[in-house]
N, C-alpha and C positions, 0 to 999 in steps of 0.2 A: 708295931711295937713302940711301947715309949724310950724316949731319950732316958729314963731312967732304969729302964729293962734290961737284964746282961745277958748274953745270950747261953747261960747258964740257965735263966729261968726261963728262957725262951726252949730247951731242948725237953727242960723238965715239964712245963708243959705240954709240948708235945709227946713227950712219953706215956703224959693222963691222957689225953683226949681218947676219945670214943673210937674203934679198930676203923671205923670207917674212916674219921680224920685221917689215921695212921697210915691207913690205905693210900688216899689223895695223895699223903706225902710222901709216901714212897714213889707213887706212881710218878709224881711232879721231879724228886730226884731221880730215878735211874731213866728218867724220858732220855736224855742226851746218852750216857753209858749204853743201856741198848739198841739205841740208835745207832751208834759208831760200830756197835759190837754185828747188828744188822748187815751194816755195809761192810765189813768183812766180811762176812758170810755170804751176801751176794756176788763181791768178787772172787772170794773163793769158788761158789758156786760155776760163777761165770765161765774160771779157768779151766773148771774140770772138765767143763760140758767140751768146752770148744777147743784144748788141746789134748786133740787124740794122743800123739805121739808124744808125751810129755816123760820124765826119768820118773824111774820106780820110788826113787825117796822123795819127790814132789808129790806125788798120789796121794803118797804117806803119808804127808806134812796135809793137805789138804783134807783126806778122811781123816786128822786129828782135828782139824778146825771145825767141822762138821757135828762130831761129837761132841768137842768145847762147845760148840751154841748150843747141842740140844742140852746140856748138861744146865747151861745157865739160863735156857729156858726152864728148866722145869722148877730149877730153884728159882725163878722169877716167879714160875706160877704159885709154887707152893707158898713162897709168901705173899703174895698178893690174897691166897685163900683161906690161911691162917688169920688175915687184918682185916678180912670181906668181917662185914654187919651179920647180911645173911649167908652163907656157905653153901648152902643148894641155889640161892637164886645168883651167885655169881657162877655156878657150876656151870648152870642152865643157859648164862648168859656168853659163855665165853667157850662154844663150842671146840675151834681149832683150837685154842691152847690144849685143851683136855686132849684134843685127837693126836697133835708134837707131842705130848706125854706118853698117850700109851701105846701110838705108832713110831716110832724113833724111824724106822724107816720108810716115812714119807718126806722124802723131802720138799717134795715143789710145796708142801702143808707148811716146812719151817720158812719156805720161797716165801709165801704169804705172809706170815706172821713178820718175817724181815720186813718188808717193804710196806705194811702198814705201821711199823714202829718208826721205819724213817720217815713216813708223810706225817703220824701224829707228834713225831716230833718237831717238824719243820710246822707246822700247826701251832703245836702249844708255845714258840717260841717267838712266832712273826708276831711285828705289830704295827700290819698292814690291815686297810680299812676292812669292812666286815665282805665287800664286795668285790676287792682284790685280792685278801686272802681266800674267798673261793676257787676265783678265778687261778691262782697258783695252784690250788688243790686240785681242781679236775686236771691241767697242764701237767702238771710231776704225777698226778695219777695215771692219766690215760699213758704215758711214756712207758713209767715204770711198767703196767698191766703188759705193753705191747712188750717192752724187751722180757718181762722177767716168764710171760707166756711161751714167747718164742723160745727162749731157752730151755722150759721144761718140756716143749714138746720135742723141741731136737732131741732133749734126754731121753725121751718117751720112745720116738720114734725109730731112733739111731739105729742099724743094724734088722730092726723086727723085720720077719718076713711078711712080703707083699708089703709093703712100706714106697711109699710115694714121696715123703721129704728125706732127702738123703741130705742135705747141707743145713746148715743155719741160714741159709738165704729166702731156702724153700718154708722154713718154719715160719722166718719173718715176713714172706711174701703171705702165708697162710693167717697170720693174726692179723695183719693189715686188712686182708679184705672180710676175716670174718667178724671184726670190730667194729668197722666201716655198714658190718649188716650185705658188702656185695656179694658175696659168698661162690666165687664162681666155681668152686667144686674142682679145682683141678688139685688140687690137695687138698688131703684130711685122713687125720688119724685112722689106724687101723688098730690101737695096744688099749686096754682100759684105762691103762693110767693116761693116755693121749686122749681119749676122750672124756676122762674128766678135768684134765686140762681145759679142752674146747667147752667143757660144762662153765665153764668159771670164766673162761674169757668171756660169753657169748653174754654172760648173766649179767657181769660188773661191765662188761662195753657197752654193752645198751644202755643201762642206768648213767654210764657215764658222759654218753653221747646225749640222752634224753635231757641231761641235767645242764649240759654244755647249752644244747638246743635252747632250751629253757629259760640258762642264763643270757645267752646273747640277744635274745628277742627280750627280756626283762631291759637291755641295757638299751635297747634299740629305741621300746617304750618310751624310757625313760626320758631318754634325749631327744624325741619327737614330743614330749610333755613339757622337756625345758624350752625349747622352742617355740612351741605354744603359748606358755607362759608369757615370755618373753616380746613374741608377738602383740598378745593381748595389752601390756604395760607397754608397748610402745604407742600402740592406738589409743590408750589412756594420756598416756601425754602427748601424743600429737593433738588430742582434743581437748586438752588445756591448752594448751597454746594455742591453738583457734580460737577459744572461748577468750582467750587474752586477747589475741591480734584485734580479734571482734569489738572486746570492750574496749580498746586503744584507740580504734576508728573512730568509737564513739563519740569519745570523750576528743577526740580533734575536730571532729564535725562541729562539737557544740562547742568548743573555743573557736571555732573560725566562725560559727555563728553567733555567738556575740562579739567579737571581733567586728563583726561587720553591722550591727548592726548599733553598735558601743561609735563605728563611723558615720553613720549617717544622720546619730543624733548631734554630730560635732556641727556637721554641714551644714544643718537645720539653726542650729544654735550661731553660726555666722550669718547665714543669710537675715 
């Protein structure tokens, strides 16, 4: 914007621009709002899973937070689909928002939609190299996957009969190893909604593992290639300076040879 721009014609143009600009800019403001709105809803989440014995008007207060986010998901969605270009290919593109709409009760669906608004928020915000900010991305990812997994499978599992995770520990002992790929079978879901859980951790932990793998051996590369380099530039200049030292010698050989030889015309010229 220029120094002569007011931000009057700064708003009025964005009011012209094309739904798709509109979009960007909407998406670009409420990153942070449903961000923050996110992790309320994951601590809410958190609390309900994990305090059984909690008072009747806390429940209360917590299934109103539950509905306040789906409520301000959908009016998220709906405008995001109102400023879409195209309106079937954002449909198409943006599968779980559509399913938090017209399943209100799924939640570990709004679990997800949470904790990818707090990563692309901590994303669009960092202004960390292109290779550290991955590097925080898969870290706050793989975390967030393992806690916010374990929590829905507790939720999942809690109670169901023939049910083998009876704590949050067993849930979290369960995403570790099925994340990790060891998978030793001593837990695992028996409810549909528990194995679509394990559907989702199994899917996004390998990708995230694979990506991790990926990037650490990229870096490993990398730094076995600065090395290299390095090595190479040092035999470069260690072989100038031989080619120096070399030409140094030379050139005192041939002053001590006429030196000496600048003497023995002196000798000749006395005798």
């Amino acid at each position: 914007m220029s120094s002569t721009e007011t931000p009057q014609a700064s708003d009025a143009a964005a009011a012209t621009a094309s739904p798709g600009a509109r979009l960007a800019v909407w998406e670009r403001a409420s990153s942070i709002p449903l961000a923050g709105l996110a992790l309320v809803f994951l601590v809410a989440y958190a609390w309900h899973v994990l305090d059984a014995g909690r008072h009747p008007e806390l429940d209360v207060w917590l299934t109103g937070v539950d509905v306040a986010v789906w409520v301000i998901f959908v009016a998220d969605y709906l405008t995001r689909l109102w400023l879409a270009d195209d309106r079937r290919r954002f449909v198409l593109g943006n599968p779980v928002d559509l399913v938090i709409v017209l399943l209100p009760p799924l939640r570990p669906l709004r679990l997800l939609r949470a904790a990818l608004l707090v990563i692309e928020a901590i994303d669009r915000h960092t202004r960390f190299r292109a290779r550290a900010r991955m590097s925080v991305m898969v870290g706050l990812s793989s975390i967030l996957l393992i806690v916010l997994c374990s929590l829905a499978m507790y939720d999942a599992e809690r109670g169901a009969p023939e049910s083998n995770i009876e704590n949050f520990g067993d849930a979290a002992w369960w995403s570790v190893v099925s994340v990790t790929t060891v998978g030793y079978g001593d837990r695992y879901p028996v409810t549909v909604e528990g194995r679509l859980v394990a559907l989702a951790l199994m899917t996004f932990g390998i990708g995230l593992i694979s990506f991790a793998i990926g990037t650490t051996t990229s870096w490993v590369m990398d730094k076995l290639k600065t090395v290299e380099v390095s090595a190479e530039r040092t035999d470069r200049e260690i072989g100038v300076l031989v080619e120096e030292i070399r030409s140094l010698r030379a050139e005192v050989s041939a002053l001590r040879t006429e030196r000496a030889d600048s003497g023995e015309a002196t000798v000749d010229v006395r005798k």
